[in-house]
Jmol script that loads the backbone (N, CA, C; Angstrom):
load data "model"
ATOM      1  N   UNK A   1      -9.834 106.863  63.880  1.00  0.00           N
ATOM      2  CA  UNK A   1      -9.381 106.329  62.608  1.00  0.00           C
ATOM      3  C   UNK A   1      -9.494 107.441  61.568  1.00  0.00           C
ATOM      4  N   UNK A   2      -8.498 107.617  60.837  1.00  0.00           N
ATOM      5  CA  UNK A   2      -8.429 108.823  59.606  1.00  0.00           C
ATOM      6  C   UNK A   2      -8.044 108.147  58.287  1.00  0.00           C
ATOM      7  N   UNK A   3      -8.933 108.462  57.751  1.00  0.00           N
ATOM      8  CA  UNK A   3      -9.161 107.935  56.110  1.00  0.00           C
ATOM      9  C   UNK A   3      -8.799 109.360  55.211  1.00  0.00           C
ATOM     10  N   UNK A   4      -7.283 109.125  54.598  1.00  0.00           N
ATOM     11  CA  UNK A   4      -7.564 109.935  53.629  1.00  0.00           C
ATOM     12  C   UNK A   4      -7.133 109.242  52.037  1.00  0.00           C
ATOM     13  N   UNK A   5      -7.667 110.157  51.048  1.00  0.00           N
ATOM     14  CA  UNK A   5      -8.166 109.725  50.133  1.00  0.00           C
ATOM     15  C   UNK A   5      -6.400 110.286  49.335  1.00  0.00           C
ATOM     16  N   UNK A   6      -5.628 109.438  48.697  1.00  0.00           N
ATOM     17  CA  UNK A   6      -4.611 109.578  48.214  1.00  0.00           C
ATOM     18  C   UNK A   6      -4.632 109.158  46.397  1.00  0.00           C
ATOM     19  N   UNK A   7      -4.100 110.439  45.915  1.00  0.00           N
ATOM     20  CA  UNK A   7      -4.112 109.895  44.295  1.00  0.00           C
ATOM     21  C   UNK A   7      -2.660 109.513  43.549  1.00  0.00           C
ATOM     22  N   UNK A   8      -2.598 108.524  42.803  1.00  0.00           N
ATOM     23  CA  UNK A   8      -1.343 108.386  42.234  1.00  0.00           C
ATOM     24  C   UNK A   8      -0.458 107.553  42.876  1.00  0.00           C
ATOM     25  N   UNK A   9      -1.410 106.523  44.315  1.00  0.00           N
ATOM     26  CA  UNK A   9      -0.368 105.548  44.515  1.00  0.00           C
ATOM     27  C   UNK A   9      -0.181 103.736  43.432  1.00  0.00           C
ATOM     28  N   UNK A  10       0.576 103.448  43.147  1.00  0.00           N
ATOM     29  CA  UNK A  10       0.494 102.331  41.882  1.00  0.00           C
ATOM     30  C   UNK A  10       1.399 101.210  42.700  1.00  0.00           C
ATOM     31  N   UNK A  11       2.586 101.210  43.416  1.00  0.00           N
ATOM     32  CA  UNK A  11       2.906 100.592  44.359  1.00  0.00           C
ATOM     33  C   UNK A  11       3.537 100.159  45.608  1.00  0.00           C
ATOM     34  N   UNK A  12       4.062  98.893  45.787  1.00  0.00           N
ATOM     35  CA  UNK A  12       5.029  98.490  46.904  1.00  0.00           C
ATOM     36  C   UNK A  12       5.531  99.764  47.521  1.00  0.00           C
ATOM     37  N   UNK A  13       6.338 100.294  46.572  1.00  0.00           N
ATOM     38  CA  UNK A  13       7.303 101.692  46.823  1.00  0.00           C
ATOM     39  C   UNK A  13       6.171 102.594  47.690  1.00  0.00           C
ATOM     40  N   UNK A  14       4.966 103.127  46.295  1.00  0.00           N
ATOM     41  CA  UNK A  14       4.388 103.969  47.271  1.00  0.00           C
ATOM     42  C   UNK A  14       3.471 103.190  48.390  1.00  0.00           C
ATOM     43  N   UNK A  15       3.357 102.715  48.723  1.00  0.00           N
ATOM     44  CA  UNK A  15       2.974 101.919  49.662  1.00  0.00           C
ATOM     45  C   UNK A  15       3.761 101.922  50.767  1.00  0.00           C
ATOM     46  N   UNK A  16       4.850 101.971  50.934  1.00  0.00           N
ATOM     47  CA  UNK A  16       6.292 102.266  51.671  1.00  0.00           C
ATOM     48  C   UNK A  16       7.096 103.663  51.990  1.00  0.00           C
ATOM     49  N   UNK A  17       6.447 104.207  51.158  1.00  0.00           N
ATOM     50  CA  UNK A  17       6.466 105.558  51.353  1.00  0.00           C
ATOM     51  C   UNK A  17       5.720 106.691  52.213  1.00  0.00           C
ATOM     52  N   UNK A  18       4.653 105.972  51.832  1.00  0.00           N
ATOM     53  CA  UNK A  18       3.484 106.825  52.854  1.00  0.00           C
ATOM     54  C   UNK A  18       3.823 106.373  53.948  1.00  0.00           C
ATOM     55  N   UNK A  19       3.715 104.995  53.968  1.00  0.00           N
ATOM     56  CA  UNK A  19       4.101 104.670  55.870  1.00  0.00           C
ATOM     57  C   UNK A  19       4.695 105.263  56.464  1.00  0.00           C
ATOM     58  N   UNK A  20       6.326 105.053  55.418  1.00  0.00           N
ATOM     59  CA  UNK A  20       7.005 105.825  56.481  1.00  0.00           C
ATOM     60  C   UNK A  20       7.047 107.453  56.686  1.00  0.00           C
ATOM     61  N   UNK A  21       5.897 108.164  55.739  1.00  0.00           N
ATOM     62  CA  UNK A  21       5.722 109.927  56.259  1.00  0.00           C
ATOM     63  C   UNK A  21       4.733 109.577  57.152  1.00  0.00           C
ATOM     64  N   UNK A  22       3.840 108.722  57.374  1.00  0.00           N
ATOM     65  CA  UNK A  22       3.278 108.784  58.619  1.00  0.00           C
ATOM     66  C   UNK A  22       3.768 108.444  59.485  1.00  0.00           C
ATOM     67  N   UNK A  23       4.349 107.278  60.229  1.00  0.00           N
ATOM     68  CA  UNK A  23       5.036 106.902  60.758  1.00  0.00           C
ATOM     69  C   UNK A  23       6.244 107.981  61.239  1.00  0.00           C
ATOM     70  N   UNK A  24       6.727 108.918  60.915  1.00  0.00           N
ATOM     71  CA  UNK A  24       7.322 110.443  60.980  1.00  0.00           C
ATOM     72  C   UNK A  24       6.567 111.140  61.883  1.00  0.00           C
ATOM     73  N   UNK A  25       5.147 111.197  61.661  1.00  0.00           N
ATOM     74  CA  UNK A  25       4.180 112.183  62.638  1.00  0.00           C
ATOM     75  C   UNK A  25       4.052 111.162  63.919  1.00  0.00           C
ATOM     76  N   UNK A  26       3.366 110.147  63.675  1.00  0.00           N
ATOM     77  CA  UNK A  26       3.222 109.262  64.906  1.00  0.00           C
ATOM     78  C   UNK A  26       3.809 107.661  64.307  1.00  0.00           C
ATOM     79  N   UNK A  27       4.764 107.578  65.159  1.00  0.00           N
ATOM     80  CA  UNK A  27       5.813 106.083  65.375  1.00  0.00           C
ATOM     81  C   UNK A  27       4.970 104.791  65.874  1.00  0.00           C
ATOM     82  N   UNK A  28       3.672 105.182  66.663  1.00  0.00           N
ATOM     83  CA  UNK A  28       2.512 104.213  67.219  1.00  0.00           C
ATOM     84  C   UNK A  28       1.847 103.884  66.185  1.00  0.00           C
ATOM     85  N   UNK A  29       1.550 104.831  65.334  1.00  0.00           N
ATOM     86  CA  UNK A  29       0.346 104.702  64.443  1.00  0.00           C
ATOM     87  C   UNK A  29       0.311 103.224  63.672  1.00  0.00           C
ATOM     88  N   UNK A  30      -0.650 102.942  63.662  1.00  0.00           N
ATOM     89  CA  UNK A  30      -1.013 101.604  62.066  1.00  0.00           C
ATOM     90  C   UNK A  30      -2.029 102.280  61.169  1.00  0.00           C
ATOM     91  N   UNK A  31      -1.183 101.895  60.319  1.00  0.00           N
ATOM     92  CA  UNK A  31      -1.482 102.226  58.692  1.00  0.00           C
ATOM     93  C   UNK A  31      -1.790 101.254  58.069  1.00  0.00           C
ATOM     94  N   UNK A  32      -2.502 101.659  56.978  1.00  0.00           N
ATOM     95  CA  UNK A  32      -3.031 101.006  56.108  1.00  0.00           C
ATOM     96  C   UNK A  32      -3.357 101.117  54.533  1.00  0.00           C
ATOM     97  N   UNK A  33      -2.479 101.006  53.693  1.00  0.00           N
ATOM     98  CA  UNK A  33      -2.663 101.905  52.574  1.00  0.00           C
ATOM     99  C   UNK A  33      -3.197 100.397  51.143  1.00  0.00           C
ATOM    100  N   UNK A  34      -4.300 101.025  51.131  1.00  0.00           N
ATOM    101  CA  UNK A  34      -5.413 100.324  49.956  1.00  0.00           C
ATOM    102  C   UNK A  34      -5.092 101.130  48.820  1.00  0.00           C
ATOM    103  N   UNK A  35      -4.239 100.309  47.623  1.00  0.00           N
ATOM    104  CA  UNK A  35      -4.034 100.837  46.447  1.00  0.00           C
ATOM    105  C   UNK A  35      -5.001 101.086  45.169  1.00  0.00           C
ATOM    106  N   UNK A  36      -6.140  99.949  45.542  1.00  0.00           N
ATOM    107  CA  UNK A  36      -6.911  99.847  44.545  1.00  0.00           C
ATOM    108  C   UNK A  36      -8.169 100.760  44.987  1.00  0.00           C
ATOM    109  N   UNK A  37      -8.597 100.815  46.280  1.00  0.00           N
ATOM    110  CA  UNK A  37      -9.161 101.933  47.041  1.00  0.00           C
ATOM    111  C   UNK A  37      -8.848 103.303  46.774  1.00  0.00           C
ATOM    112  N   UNK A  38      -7.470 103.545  46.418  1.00  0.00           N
ATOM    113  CA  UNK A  38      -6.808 104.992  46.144  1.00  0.00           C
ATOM    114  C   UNK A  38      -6.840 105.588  48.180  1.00  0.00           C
ATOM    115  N   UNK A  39      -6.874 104.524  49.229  1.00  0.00           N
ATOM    116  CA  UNK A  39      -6.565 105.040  50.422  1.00  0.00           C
ATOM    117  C   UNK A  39      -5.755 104.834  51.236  1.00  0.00           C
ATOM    118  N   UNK A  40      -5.743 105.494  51.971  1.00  0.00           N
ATOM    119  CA  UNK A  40      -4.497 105.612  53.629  1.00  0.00           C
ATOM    120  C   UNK A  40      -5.525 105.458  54.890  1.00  0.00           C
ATOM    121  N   UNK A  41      -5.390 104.532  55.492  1.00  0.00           N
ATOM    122  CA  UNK A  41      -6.401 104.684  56.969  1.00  0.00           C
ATOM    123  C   UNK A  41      -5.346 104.267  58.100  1.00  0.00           C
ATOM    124  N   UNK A  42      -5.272 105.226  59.222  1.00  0.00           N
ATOM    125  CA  UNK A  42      -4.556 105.578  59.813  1.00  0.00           C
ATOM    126  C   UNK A  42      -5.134 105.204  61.349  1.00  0.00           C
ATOM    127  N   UNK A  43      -4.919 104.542  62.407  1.00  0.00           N
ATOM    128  CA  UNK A  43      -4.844 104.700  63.503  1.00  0.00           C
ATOM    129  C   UNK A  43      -4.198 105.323  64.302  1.00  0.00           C
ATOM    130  N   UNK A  44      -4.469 106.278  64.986  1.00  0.00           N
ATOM    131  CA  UNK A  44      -3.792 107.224  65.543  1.00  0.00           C
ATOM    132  C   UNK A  44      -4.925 107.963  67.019  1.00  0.00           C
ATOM    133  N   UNK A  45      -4.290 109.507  67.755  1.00  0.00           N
ATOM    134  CA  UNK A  45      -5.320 109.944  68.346  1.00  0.00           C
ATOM    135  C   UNK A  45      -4.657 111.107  67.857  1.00  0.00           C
ATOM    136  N   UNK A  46      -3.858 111.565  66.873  1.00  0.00           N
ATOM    137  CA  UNK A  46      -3.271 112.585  66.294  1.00  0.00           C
ATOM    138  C   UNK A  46      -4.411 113.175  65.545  1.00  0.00           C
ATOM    139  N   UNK A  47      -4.387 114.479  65.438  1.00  0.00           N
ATOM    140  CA  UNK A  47      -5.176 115.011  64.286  1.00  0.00           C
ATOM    141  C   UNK A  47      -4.992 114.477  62.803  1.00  0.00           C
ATOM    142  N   UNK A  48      -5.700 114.881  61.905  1.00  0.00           N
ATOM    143  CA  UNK A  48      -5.752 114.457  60.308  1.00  0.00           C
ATOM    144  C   UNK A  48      -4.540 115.192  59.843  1.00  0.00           C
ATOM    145  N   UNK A  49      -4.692 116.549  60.014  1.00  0.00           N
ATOM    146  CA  UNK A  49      -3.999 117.072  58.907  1.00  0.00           C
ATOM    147  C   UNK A  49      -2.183 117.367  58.924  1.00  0.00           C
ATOM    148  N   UNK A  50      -2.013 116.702  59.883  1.00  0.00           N
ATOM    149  CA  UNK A  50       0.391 116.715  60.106  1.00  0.00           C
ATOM    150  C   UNK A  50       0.145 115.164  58.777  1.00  0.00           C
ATOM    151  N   UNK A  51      -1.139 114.797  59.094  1.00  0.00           N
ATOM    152  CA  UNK A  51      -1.097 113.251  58.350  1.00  0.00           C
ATOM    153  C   UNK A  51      -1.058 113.796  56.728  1.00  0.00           C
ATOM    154  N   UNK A  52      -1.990 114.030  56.428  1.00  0.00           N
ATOM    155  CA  UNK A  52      -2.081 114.595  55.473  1.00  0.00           C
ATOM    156  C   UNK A  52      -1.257 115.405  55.082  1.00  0.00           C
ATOM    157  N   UNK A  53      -0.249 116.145  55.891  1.00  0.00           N
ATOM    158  CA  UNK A  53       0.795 116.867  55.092  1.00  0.00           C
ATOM    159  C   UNK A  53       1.877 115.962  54.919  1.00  0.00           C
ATOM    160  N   UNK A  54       2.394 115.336  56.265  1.00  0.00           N
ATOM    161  CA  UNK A  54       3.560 114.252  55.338  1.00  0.00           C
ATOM    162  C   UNK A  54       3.272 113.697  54.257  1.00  0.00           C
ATOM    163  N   UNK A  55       1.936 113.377  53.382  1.00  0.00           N
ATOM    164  CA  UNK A  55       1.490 112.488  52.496  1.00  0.00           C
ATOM    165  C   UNK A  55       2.149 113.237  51.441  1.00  0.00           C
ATOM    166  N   UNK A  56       1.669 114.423  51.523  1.00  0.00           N
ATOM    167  CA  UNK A  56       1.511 115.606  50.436  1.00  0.00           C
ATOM    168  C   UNK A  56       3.300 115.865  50.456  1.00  0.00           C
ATOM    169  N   UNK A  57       3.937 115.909  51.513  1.00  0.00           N
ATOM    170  CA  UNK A  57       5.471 116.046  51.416  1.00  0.00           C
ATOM    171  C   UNK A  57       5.967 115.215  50.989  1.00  0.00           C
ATOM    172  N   UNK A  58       5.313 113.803  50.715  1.00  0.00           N
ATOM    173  CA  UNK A  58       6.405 112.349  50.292  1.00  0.00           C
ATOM    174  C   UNK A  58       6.072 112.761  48.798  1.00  0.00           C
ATOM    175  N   UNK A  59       5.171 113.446  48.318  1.00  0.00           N
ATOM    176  CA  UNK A  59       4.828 113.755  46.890  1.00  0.00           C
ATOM    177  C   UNK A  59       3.773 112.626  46.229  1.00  0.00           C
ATOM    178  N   UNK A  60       2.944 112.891  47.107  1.00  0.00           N
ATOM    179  CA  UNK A  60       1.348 112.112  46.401  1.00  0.00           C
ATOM    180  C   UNK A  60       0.373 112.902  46.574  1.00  0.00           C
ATOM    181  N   UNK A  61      -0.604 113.307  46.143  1.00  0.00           N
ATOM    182  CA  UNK A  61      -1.598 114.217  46.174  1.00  0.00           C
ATOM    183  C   UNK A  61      -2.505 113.369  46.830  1.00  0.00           C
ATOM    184  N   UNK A  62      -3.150 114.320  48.082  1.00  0.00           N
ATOM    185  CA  UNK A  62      -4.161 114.310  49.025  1.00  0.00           C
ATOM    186  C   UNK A  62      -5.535 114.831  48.404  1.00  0.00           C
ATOM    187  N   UNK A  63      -6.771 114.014  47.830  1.00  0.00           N
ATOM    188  CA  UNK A  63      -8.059 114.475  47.811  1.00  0.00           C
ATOM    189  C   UNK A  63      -8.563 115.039  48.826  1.00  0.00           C
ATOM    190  N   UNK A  64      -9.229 116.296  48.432  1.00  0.00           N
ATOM    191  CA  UNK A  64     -10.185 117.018  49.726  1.00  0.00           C
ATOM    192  C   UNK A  64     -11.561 116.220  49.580  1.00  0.00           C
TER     193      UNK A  64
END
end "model"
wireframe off; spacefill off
backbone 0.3
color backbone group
């Protein structure tokens, strides 16, 4: 499970957005994106960081 910490999501849209840049790296994966959390938790056996870059490519900033 990969938890990353996402800033600047507010809604539906981005909520729909991230999915589908993850969903890009791995098509299996379940997602989970907590708005009021400010997170993305990801099921996968993929590494973190293709995750973390589609995030950063849909244009939301990834906390280190």
């Amino acid at each position: 499970m990969h938890v990353i910490k996402v800033i600047g999501m507010s809604c539906a849209h981005c909520v729909s957005a991230i999915e589908s840049a993850v969903l890009k790296v791995d098509n299996r994966a379940r997602v989970e994106v907590d708005l009021q959390a400010g997170e993305v938790r990801i099921d996968s056996a993929e590494v973190n960081a293709p995750f973390r870059q589609a995030i950063e490519q849909a244009g939301y900033t990834v906390a280190d």
